[in-house]
C-alpha positions in Angstrom: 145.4 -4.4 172.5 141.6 -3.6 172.6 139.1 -5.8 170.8 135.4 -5.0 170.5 133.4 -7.8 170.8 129.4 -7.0 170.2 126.6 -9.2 171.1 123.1 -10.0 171.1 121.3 -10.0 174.9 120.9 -13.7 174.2 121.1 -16.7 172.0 124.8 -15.9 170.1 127.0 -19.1 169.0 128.8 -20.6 171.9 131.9 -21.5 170.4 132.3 -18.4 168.0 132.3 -16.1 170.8 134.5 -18.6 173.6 137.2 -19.8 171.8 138.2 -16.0 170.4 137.8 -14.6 173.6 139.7 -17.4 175.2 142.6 -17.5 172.7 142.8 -13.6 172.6 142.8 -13.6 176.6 145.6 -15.9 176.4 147.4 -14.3 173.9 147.6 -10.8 176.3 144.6 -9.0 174.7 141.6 -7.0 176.2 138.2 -8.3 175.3 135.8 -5.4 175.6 131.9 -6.7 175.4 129.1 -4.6 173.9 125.5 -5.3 173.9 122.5 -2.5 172.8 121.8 -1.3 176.4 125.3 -2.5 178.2 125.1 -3.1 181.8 124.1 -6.9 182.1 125.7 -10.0 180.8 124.3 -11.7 177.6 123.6 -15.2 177.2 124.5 -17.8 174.8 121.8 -20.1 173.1 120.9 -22.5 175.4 120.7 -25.3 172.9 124.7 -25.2 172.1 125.2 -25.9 175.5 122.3 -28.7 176.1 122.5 -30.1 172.3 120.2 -29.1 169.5 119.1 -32.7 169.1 119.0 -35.4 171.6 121.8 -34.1 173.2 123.6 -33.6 169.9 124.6 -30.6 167.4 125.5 -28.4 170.2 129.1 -26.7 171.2 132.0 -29.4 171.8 133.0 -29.7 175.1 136.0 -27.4 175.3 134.2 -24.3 173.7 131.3 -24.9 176.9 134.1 -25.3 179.4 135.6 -21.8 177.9 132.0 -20.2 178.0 132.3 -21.5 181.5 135.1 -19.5 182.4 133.9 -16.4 179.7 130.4 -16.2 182.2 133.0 -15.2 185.3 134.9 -12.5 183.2 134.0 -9.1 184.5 134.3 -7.4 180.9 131.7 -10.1 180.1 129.2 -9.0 182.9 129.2 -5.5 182.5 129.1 -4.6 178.7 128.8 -1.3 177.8 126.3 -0.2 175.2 126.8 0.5 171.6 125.7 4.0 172.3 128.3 4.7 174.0 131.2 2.7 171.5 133.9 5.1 170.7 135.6 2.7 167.4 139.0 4.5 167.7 139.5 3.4 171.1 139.9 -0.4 170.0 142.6 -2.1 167.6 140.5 -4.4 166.9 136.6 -5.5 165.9 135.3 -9.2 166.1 131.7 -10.2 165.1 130.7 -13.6 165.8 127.5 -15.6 164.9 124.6 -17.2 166.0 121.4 -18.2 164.3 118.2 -18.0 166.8 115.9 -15.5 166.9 117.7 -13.1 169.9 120.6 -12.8 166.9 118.2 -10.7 164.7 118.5 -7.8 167.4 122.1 -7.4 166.6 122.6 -8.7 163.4 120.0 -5.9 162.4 120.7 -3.4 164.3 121.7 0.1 162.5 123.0 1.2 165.4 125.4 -0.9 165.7 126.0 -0.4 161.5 126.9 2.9 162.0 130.0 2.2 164.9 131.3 -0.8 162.7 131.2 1.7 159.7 133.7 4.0 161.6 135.5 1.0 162.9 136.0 -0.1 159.0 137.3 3.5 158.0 140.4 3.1 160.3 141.4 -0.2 158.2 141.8 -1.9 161.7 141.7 -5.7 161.6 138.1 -6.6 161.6 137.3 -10.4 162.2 133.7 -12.2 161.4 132.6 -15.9 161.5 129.4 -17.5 160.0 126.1 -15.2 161.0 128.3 -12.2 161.7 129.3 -11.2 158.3 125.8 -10.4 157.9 126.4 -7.2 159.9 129.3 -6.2 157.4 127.0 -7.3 154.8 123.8 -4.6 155.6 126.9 -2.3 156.7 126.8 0.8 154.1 130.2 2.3 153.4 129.0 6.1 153.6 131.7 6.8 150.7 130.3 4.2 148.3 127.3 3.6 149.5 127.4 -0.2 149.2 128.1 -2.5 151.4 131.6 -1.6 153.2 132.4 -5.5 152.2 131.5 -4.6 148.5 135.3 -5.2 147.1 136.5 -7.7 149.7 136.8 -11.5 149.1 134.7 -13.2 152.2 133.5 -16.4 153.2 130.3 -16.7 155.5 127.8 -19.5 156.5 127.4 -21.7 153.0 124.0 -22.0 152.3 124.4 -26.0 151.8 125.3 -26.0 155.6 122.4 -24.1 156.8 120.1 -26.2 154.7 121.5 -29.1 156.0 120.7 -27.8 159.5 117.0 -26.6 158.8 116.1 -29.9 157.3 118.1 -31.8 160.0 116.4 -30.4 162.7 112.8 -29.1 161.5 110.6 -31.5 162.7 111.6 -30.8 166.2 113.0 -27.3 166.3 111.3 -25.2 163.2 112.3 -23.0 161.7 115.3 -22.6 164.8 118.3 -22.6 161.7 116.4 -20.3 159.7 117.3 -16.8 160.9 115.8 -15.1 158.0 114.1 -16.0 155.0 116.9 -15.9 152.7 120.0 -17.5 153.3 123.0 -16.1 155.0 125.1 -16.8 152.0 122.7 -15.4 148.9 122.8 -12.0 151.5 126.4 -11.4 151.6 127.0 -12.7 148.1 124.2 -9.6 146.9 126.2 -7.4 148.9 129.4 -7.7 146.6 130.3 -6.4 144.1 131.3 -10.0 142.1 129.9 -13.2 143.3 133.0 -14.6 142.7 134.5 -12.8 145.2 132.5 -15.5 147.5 134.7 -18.2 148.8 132.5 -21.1 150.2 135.1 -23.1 151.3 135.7 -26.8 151.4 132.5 -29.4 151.7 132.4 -29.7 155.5 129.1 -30.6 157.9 130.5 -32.8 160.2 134.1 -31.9 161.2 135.6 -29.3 163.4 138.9 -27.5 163.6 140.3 -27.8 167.3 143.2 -26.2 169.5 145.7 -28.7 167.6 144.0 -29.3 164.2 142.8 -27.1 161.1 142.6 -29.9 158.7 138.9 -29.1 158.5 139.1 -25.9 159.1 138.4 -22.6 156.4 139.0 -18.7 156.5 139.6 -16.1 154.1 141.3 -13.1 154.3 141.5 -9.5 152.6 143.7 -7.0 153.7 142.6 -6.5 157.3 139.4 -8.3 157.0 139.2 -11.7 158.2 136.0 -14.4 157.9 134.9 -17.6 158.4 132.0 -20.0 157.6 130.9 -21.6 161.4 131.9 -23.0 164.6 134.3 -25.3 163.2 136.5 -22.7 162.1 136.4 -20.9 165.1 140.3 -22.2 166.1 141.7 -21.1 163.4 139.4 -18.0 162.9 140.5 -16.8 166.3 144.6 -17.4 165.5 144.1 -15.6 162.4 142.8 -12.5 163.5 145.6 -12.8 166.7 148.0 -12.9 163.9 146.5 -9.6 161.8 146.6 -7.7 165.4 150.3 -8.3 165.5 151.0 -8.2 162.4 
């Protein structure tokens, strides 16, 4: 199968875009990158390769080693542009996060709205983790016009965690885990219809999910919609939405 992966020309999550590519790779299925103007490769945020904070905060070591290998893959180094996305060719749509400033180009981007709308129409399985809800989020359903995630149960980056982060890390980096004003979560939960429909998920800041554990791991899903809340979900996120394309 096909899966669109869209991105940023820099500073998306490491691990949110690696470990799905990886594990889909694996699995037998075609990545297909996109990025505004296609062409060149994107980059990753440099700090979730280097470490936020004295070394620290960054990707683990297995989602850099798989970003390693992602930077060689020749879907990877020649996107195409969301211009030219045609949503019916893929069987899938993934939409990962990231939080520095080069995210606001795609997470804002009503170009690339208006191809995720059509891709939603289809009722193809559509996966996002942590800053990439947002798109679904400001994604306007031209039926309804709300959000196209309006009636759907989701998850998303918990405000408490990006808090956590800002207040962590402030003194050195800014406002660097601040991507907007308002928090990732109040935006989504606006976007529903109920605010119960928000599912934040287990208390979680420090733990990951890996390859072989999802004790600390969280995702909801809704039909063919699929979220999580941040890197550490990213394992499971990833074998999730494997199991919604083959299902």
């Amino acid at each position: 199968m096909r899966i669109l992966l869209p991105l940023p020309d820099r500073d998306f999550d490491v691990t949110e875009v690696a470990v799905p590519w990886r594990l889909l790779r694996d699995a037998g299925h075609d990545v297909v990158f996109a990025t505004e103007h296609g062409g060149r490769p994107p980059q990753a945020d440099p700090l979730l390769l280097t470490g936020v904070l004295f070394g620290q905060l960054g990707a683990e070591a297995e989602p850099k080693e798989f970003y390693r290998e992602l930077t060689a893959d020749p879907a990877f180094l020649g996107p195409v542009g969301w211009d030219v996305i045609e949503p019916q060719e893929y069987d899938g749509l993934l939409l990962p996060g990231g939080h520095a400033t080069g995210m606001r180009q795609y997470l804002g981007s009503q170009a690339l709205q208006g191809k995720v709308a059509r891709f939603w129409g289809m009722g193809r399985p559509v996966g996002a983790i942590c800053h990439g809800v947002l798109v679904l989020a400001r994604t306007i359903d031209p039926a309804t016009g709300r959000s196209v995630i309006a009636g759907r149960r989701t998850t998303c980056l918990p405000a408490y965690m990006e808090r956590s982060a800002y207040y962590l890390t402030a003194w050195r980096r800014g406002r660097y885990y601040r991507t907007y004003p308002a928090y990732v979560q109040d935006e989504v939960v606006a976007a529903l219809d109920d605010p119960a429909q928000f599912e934040r998920g287990p208390f979680e800041l420090r733990r990951r999910g890996t390859a072989t554990d999802d004790t600390p791991a969280f995702a909801v899903q809704d039909g063919s919609y699929l979220s999580a809340r941040w890197p550490g979900d990213a394992y499971l996120f990833a074998r999730r939405f494997i199991a919604l394309l083959n299902g």
